[in-house]
NUFI-339898 format. One line per 8 residues: number of its first residue (from 1); their letters; for each residue z, y, x of C-alpha. Coordinates in nm, 3 decimals. Layout:
N
NUM	A	Z:Y:X | ...
//
This chain:
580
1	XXXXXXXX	-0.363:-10.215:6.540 | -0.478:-10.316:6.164 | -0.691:-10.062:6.038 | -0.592:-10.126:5.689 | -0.220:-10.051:5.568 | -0.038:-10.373:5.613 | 0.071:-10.453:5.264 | -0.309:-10.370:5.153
9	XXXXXXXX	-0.377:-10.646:5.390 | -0.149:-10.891:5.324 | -0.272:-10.843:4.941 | -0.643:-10.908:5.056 | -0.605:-11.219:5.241 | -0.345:-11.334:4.939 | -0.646:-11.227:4.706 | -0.859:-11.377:4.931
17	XXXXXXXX	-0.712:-11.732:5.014 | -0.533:-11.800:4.713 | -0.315:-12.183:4.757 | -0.291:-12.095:5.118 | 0.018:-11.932:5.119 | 0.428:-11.986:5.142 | 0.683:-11.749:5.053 | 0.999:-11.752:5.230
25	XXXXXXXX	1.277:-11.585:5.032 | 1.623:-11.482:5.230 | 1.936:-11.337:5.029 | 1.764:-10.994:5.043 | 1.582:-11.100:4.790 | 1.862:-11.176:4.519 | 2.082:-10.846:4.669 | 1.884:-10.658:4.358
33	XXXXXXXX	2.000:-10.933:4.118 | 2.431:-10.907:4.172 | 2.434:-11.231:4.361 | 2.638:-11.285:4.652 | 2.528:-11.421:4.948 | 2.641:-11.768:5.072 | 2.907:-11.634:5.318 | 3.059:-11.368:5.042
41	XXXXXXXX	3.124:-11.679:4.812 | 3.286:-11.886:5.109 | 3.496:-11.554:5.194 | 3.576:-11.476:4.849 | 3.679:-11.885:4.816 | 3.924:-11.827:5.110 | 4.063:-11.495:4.963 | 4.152:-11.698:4.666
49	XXXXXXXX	4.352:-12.011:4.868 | 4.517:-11.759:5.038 | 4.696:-11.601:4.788 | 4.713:-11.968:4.649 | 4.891:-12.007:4.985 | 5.134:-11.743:4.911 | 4.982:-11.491:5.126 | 5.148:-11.128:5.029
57	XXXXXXXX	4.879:-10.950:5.141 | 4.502:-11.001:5.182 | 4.424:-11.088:5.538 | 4.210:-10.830:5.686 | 3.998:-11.117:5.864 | 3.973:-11.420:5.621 | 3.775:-11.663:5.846 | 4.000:-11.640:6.121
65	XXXXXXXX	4.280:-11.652:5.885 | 4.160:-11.970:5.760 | 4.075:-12.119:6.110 | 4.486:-12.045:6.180 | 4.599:-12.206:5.892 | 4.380:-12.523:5.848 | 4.200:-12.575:6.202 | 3.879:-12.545:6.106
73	XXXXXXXX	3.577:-12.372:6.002 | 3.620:-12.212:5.653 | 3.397:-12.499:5.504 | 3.231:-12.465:5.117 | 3.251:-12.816:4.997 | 3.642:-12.758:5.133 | 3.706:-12.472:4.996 | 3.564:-12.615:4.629
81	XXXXXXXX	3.811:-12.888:4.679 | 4.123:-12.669:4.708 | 4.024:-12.403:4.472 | 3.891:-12.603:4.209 | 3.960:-13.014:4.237 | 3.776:-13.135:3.945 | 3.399:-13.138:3.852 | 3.411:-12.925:3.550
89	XXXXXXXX	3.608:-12.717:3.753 | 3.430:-12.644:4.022 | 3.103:-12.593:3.787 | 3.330:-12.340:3.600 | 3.416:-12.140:3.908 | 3.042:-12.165:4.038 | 2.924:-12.004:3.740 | 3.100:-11.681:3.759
97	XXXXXXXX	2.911:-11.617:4.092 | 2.602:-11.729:4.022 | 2.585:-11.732:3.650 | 2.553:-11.411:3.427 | 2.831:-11.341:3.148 | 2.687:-11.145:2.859 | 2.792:-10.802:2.969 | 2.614:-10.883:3.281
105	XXXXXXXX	2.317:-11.032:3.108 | 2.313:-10.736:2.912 | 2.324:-10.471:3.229 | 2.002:-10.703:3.421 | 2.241:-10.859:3.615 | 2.216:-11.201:3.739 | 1.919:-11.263:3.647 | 1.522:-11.257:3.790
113	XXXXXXXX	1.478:-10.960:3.994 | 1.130:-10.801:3.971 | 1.014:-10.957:4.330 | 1.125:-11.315:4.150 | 0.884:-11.245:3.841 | 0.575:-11.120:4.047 | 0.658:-11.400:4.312 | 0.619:-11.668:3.980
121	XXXXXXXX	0.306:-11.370:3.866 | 0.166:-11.497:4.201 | 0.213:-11.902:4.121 | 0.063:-11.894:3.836 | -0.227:-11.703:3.913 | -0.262:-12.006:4.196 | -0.242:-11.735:4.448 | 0.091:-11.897:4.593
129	XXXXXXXX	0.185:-12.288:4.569 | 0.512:-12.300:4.793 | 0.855:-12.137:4.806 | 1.096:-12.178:5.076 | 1.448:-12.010:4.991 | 1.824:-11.970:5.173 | 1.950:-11.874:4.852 | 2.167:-12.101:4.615
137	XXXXXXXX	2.108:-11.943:4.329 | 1.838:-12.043:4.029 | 1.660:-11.760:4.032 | 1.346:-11.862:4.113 | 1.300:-12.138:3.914 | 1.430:-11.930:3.609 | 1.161:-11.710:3.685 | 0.902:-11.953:3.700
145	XXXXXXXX	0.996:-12.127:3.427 | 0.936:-11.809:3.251 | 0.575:-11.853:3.353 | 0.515:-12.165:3.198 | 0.600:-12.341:3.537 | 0.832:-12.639:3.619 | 0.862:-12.625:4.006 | 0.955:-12.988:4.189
153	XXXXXXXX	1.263:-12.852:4.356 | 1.411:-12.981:4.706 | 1.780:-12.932:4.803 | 1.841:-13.185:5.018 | 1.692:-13.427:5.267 | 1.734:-13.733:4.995 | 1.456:-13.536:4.762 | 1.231:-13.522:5.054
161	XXXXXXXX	1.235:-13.913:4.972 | 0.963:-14.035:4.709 | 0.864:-13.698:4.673 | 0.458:-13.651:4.556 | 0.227:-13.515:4.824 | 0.278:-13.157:4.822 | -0.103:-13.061:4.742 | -0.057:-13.238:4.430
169	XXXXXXXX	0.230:-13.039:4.338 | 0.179:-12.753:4.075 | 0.426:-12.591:4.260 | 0.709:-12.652:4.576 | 1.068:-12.474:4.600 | 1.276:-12.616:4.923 | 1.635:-12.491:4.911 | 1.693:-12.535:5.289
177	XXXXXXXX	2.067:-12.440:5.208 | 2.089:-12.623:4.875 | 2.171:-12.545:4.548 | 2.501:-12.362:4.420 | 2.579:-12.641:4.181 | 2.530:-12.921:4.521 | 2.881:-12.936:4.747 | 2.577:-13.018:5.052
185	XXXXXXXX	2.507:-12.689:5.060 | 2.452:-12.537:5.434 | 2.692:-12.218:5.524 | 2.853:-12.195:5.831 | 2.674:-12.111:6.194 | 2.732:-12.503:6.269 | 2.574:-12.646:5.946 | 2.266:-12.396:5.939
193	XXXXXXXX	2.187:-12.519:6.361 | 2.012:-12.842:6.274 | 1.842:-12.974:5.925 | 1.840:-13.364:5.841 | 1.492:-13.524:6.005 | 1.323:-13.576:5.663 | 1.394:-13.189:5.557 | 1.264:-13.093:5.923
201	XXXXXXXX	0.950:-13.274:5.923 | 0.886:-13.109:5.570 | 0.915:-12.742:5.662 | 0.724:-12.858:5.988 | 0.414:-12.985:5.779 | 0.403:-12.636:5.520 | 0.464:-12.416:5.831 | 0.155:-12.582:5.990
209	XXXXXXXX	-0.032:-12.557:5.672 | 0.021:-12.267:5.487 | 0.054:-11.890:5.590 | 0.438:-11.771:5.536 | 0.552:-11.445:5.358 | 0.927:-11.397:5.444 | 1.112:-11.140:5.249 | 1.510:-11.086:5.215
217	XXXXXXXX	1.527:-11.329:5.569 | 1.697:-11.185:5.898 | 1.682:-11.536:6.058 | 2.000:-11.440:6.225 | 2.255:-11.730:6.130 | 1.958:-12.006:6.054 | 1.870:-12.131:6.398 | 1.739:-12.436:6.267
225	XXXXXXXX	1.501:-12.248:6.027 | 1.396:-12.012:6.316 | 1.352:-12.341:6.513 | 1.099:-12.464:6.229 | 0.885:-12.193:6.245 | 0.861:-12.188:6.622 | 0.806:-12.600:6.634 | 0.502:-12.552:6.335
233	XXXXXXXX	0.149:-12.509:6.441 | 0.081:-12.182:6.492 | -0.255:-12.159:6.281 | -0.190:-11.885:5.996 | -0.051:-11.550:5.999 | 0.344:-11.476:5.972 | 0.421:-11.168:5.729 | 0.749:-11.023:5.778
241	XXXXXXXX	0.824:-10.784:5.486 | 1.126:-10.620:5.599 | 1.293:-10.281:5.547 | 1.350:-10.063:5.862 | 1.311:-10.248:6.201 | 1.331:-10.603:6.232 | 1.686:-10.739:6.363 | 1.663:-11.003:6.746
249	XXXXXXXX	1.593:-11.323:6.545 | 1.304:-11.218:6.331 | 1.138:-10.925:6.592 | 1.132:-11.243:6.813 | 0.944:-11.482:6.556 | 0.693:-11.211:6.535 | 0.654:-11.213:6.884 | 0.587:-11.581:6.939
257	XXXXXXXX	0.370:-11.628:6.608 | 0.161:-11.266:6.683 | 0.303:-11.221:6.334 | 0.243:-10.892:6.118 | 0.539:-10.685:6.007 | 0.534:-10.502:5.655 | 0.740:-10.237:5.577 | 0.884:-10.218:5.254
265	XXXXXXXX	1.137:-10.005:5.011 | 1.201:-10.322:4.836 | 1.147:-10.652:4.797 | 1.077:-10.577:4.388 | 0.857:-10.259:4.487 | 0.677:-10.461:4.743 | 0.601:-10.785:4.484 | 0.491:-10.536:4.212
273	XXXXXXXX	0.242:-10.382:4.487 | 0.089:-10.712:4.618 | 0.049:-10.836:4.253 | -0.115:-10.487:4.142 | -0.374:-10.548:4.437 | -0.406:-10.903:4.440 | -0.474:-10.861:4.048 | -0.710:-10.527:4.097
281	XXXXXXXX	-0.901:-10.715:4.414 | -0.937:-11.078:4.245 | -1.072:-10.907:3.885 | -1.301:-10.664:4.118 | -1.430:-11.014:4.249 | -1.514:-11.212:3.990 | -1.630:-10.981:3.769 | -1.799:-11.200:3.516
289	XXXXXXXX	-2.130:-11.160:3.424 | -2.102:-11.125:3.065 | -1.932:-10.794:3.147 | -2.229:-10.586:3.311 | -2.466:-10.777:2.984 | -2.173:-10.659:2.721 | -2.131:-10.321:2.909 | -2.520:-10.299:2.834
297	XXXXXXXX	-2.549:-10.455:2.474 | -2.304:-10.187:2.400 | -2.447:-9.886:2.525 | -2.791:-10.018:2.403 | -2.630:-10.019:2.039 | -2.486:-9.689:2.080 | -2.815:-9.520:2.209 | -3.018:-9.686:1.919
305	XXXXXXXX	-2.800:-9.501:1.637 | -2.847:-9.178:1.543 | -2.518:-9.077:1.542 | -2.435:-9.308:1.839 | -2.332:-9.052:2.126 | -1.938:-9.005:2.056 | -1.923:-9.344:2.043 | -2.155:-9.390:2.349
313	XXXXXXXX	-1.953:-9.103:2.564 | -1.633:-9.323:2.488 | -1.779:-9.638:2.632 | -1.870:-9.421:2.938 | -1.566:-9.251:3.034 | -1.342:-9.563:2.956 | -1.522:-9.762:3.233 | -1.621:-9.492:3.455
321	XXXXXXXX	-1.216:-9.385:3.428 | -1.189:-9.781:3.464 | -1.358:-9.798:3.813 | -1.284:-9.440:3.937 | -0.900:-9.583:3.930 | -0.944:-9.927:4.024 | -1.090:-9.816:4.318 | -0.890:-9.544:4.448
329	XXXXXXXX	-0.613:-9.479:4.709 | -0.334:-9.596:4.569 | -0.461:-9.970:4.565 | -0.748:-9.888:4.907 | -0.606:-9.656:5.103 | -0.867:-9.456:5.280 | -0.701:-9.313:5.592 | -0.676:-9.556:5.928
337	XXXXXXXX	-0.932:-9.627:6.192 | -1.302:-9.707:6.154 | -1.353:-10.046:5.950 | -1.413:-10.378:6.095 | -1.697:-10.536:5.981 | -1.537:-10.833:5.796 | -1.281:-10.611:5.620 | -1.603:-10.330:5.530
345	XXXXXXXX	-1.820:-10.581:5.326 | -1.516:-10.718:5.173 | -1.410:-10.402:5.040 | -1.789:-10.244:4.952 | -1.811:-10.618:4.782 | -1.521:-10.539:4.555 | -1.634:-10.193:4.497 | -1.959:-10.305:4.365
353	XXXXXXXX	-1.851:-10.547:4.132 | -1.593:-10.302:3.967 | -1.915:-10.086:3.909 | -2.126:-10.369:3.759 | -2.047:-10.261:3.407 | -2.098:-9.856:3.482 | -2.440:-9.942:3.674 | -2.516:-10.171:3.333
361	XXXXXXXX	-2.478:-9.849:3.124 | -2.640:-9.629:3.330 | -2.927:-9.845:3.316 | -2.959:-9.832:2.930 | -2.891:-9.440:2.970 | -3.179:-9.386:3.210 | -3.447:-9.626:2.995 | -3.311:-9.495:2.654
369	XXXXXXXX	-3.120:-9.207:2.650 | -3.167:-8.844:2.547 | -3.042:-8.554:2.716 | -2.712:-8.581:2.609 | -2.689:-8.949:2.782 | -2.803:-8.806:3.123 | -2.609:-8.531:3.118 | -2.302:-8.763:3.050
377	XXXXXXXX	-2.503:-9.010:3.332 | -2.505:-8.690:3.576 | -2.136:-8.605:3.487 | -2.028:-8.971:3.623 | -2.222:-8.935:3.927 | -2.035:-8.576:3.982 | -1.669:-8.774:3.910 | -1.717:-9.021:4.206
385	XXXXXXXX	-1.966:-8.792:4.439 | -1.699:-8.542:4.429 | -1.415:-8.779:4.469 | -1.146:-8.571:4.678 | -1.047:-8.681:5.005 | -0.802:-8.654:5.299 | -0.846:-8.311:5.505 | -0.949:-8.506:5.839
393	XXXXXXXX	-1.201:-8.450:6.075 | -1.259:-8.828:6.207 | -1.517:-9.039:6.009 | -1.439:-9.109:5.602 | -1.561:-9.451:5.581 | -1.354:-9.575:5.363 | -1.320:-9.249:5.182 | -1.745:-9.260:5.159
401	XXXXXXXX	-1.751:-9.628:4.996 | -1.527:-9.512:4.737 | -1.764:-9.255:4.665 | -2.080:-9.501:4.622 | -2.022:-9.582:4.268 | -2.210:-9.260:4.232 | -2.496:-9.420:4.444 | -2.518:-9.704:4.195
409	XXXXXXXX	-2.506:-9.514:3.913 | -2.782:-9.271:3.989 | -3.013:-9.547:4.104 | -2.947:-9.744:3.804 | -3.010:-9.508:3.614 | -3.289:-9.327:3.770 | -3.472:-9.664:3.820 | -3.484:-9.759:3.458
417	XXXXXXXX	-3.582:-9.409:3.375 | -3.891:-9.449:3.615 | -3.979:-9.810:3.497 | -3.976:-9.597:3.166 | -4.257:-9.320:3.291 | -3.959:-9.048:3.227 | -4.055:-8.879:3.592 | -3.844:-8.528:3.487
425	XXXXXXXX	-3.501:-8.770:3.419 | -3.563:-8.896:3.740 | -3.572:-8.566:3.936 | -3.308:-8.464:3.706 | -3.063:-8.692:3.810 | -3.161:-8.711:4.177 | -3.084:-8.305:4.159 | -2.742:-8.325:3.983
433	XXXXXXXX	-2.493:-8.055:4.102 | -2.261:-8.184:4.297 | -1.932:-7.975:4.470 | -1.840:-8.082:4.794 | -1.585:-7.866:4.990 | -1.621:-7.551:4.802 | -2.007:-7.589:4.819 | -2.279:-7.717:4.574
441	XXXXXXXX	-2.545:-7.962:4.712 | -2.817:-8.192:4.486 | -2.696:-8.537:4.489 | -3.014:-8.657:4.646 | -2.919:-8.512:4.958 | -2.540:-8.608:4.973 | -2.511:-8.963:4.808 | -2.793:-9.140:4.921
449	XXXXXXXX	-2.692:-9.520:5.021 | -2.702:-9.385:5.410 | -2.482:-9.104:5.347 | -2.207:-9.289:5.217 | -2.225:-9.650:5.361 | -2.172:-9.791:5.725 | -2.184:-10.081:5.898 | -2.539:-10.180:5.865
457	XXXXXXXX	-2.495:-10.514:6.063 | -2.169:-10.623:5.798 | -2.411:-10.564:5.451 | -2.702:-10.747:5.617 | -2.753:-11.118:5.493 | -2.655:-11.350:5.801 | -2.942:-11.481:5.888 | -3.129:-11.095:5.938
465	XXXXXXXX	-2.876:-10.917:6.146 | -3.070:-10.616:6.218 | -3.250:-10.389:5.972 | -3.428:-10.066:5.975 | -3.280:-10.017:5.611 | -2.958:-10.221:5.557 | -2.810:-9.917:5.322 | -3.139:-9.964:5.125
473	XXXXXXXX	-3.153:-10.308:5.122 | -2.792:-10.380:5.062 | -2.818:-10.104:4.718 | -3.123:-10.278:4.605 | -2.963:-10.611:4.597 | -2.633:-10.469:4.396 | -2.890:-10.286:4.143 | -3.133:-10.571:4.082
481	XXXXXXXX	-2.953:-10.783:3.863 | -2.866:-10.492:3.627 | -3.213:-10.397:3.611 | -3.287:-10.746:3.531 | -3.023:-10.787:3.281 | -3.142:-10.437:3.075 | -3.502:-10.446:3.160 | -3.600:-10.820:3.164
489	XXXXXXXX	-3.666:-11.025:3.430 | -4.040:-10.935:3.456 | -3.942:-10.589:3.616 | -4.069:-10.593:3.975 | -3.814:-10.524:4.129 | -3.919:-10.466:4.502 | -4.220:-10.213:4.383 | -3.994:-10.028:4.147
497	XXXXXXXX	-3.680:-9.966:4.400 | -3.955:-9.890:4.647 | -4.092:-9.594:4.436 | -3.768:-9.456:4.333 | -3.667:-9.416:4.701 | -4.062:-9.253:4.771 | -3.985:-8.982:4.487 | -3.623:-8.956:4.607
505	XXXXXXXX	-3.765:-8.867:4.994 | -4.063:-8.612:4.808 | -3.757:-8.484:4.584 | -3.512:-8.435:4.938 | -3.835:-8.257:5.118 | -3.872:-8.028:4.829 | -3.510:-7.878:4.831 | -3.521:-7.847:5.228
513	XXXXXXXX	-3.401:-8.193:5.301 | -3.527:-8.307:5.630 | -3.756:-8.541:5.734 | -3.658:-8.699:6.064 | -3.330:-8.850:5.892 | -3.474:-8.822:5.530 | -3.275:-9.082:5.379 | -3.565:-9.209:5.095
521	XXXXXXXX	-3.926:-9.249:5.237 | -3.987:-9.587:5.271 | -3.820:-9.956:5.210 | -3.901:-10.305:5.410 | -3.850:-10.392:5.751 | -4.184:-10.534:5.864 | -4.413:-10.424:5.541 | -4.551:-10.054:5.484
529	XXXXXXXX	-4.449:-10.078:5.139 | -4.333:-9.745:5.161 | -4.706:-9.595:5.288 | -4.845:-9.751:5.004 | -4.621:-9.568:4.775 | -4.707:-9.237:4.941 | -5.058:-9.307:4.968 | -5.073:-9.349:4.589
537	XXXXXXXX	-4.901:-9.012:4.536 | -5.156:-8.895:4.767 | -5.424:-8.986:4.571 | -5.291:-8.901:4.284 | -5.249:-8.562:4.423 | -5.603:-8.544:4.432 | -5.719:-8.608:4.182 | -5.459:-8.433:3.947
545	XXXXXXXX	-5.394:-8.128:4.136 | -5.147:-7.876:3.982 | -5.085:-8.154:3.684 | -4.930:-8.390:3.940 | -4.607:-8.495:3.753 | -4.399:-8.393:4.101 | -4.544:-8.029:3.994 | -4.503:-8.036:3.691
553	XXXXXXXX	-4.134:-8.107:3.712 | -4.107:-7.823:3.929 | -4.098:-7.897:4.254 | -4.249:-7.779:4.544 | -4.295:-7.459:4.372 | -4.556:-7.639:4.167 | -4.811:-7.586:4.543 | -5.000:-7.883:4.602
561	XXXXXXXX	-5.010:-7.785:4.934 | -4.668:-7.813:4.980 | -4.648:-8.133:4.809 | -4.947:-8.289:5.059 | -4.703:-8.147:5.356 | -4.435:-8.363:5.240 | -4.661:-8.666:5.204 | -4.721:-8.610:5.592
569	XXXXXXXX	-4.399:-8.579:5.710 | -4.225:-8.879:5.507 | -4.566:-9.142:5.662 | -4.454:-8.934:6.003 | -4.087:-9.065:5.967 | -4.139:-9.371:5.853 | -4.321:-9.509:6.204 | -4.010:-9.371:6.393
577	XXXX	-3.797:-9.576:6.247 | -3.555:-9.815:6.481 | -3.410:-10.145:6.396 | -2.976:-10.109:6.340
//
């Protein structure tokens, strides 16, 4: 069972694999639009030769009124011929099905339905390359057009011939059935059995090569469609959006192809969702650089003026409301079984470049700012620290990662404030007041990175699979390039993360944390960096006493004995640790 909600996952591996998709659209998908299906043209064709015919009454079954009086299969080309005999004709008669007049065009009828303009969203953001339809109608291609795009349409076998190589097409659309204004189109149970060789090797090659999306598609009249799918190699994943239960045809594709179905309210309220989320996860991505350095620059200018700090509280809130968003529920929904490995990195990945820009400010905060700037720094660790979450009892993983921003931020933060010598903004922000579940806690001992991610063995690089501090080591490697970016590139990097963590562990002892799972005391999986750092303090306790900055700031109840105790128990700890 998928541990992520299947629409959430469809949208990853769309944001993930963009060109590697197909989308196949059924009549569903035009319902929205006013257009009739195939079969209610043909039928509404026949209701109008019968009263041609002389018929009195409407027959109450029109295709096996037709079959009685003509011997055959209520045919569309046919029909066309007796209804309307001449060219012009026939396009004149077309266009009132498929075609809006301007009272419809002024009710939204008859034209691109929402699912059509996020399905063209999704083409031109390269996330989708081919479209497979049943439907006559244009509105696809008007839709894409719209975009800026001029799709190479198929309709029939002969435009299969000479046709480019379909990688080097911007974009594909193959009208299996044809097109409204083509008398070849493909209606009846006989004509939708078998497709001409050149159209079937076509549809066999894209349902090798590309994962399908099917929305708006029973499959139960178009055996030789179903036929396709089943003769393709069975490589990619099958989606089957679809609302309620799927009907014999499709539940049976599903089967066969281990397919995934999605269910939907809508075909436009399910488009609009996956182009939300593929937008929200591809932007979360590739966050550009320049926006953690112009996040900085910013908050850099804004610290530097005297009357900077309305402008600088702005900046904050915008992108801290920004991420706090981006990030929640609605587009990463946090109930569902524990995480898989694959899917956990991919998400924490995301979450950490939405937060590139807020780590970026809290950087310049923590090196710069005055009190007013750490308080503000404090209050965004409190917004995502206190994030609310479902009322379970089984393990919040996802809920947790959505919570880390906080992490980031008061690392960032309290990092550059210790490259800075500001020791009492550091234990400031480590002891922020944070509410969880109707109690208050000091962030140091609720948000460190191994309270809030999992998973060590996904967030470790691939050639080190096991770590004694992957939470450490992961947060490190998302901080240092902000620290770079707003401290220079001469910042050691290794020595100053190592010492934050050392004062975080001596901050955690001295509000009761405790020290066989103190999250903080050391850093490095085969160096004693983190005995070093405690050392120093130790020495430092010697020879300054009561004036020991740690003391001074208040902890320990300013006893040096206490303090030394602490020393002891964090070098204890750290030689118990296990590899993960």
């Amino acid at each position: 069972m998928s541990i992520l909600d299947p629409l959430v996952a469809l949208s990853l591996s769309l944001a993930e694999h963009p060109g590697q998709f197909a989308v196949l659209l059924g009549s569903g998908a035009s319902r929205s639009a006013g257009i009739p299906t195939g079969w209610e043209v043909i039928l509404e064709l026949t209701r109008r030769v019968a009263i041609a015919s002389g018929e009195e009454t409407e027959p109450e079954d029109l295709e096996q009124w037709y079959r009685d009086k003509f011997g055959a299969e209520p045919n569309y080309s046919a029909l066309l011929e007796e209804v309307a005999s001449r060219p012009a004709e026939r396009m004149s008669l077309l266009r009132q099905f498929f075609e809006p007049t301007e009272e419809e065009r002024a009710e939204g009828k008859k034209l691109p339905t929402a699912a059509h303009r996020a399905i063209a969203k999704l083409v031109a953001a390269g996330v989708v390359k081919i479209i497979i339809t049943t439907n006559f109608d244009r509105l696809i291609e008007q839709a894409l057009e719209a975009e800026g795009i001029q799709p190479v349409v198929v309709s029939s076998a002969d435009h299969v011939q000479g046709m480019m190589p379909v990688q080097h097409l911007p974009c594909l659309v193959v009208k299996v059935h044809g097109d409204y204004l083509d008398t070849r189109i493909l209606n009846t149970e006989s004509e939708l059995a078998t497709y001409d060789q050149a159209l079937a090797d076509l549809l066999n090659r894209l349902f090798s090569e590309y994962s399908l999306v099917a929305c708006g598609w029973s499959g139960e009249w178009d055996k030789a469609l179903v036929d396709a799918i089943d003769r393709s190699v069975n490589r990619f994943t099958l989606y089957f959006l679809g609302r309620g239960q799927p009907g014999e045809a499709a539940a049976g594709l599903l089967h066969r192809r281990r397919g995934v179905l999605v269910p939907i309210a809508s075909a436009d309220a399910a488009f609009e969702q996956i182009v939300s989320k593929v937008d929200a996860l591809r932007s979360g991505r590739k966050a550009h650089p320049l926006s953690a350095e112009l996040a900085a620059a910013e908050a850099k200018r804004a610290i530097a003026r005297p009357d900077g700090f309305i402008g600088l509280h702005d900046l904050i809130i915008r992108e801290a409301t920004r991420v706090f968003d981006a990030i929640g529920p609605d587009s990463y929904p946090v109930q569902g079984a524990s995480p898989k490995a694959d899917t956990y990195r991919e998400r924490a990945e995301i979450f950490c470049a939405s937060s590139a820009g807020l780590a970026a400010m809290a950087n310049a905060c923590g090196a710069w700012g005055d009190d007013r700037a750490i308080r503000l720094v404090q209050r965004i660790i409190r917004l995502f620290a206190e994030r609310p979450g479902p009322d379970y009892s089984h393990k919040q993983w996802w809920h947790d990662l959505s919570r880390y921003p906080g992490t980031l931020v008061m690392y960032a933060a309290g990092m550059a404030a210790l490259h800075e010598d500001r020791l009492s903004t550091v234990i400031d922000l480590a002891t922020t007041r944070i509410r969880i579940r109707d109690n208050e806690y000091p962030a140091v001992m609720r948000i460190a990175p191994e309270d809030l991610l999992q998973l060590g063995e996904a967030l470790s690089p691939l050639d080190q699979a096991r770590h004694k501090t992957p939470y450490s080591n992961w947060t490190e490697n998302i901080i240092g390039p902000t620290i770079h970016l707003v401290l220079g590139r001469d910042v050691d990097l290794l020595r100053l993360f190592d010492r934050f963590e050392v004062y975080l562990g001596l901050t955690s002892r001295s509000l009761g944390g405790p020290v066989f799972d103190c999250n903080y005391q050391w850093r490095g999986e085969a160096r004693t960096e983190g005995n070093a750092y405690l050392e120093e303090e130790r020495t430092a306790l010697e020879s300054q006493g009561g004036e020991h900055p740690l003391l001074k700031a208040g902890l320990f109840d300013q006893d040096t004995n206490r303090l030394s105790a602490a020393i002891d128990d964090l070098q204890g700890a750290s030689t118990r640790m296990s590899f993960r």
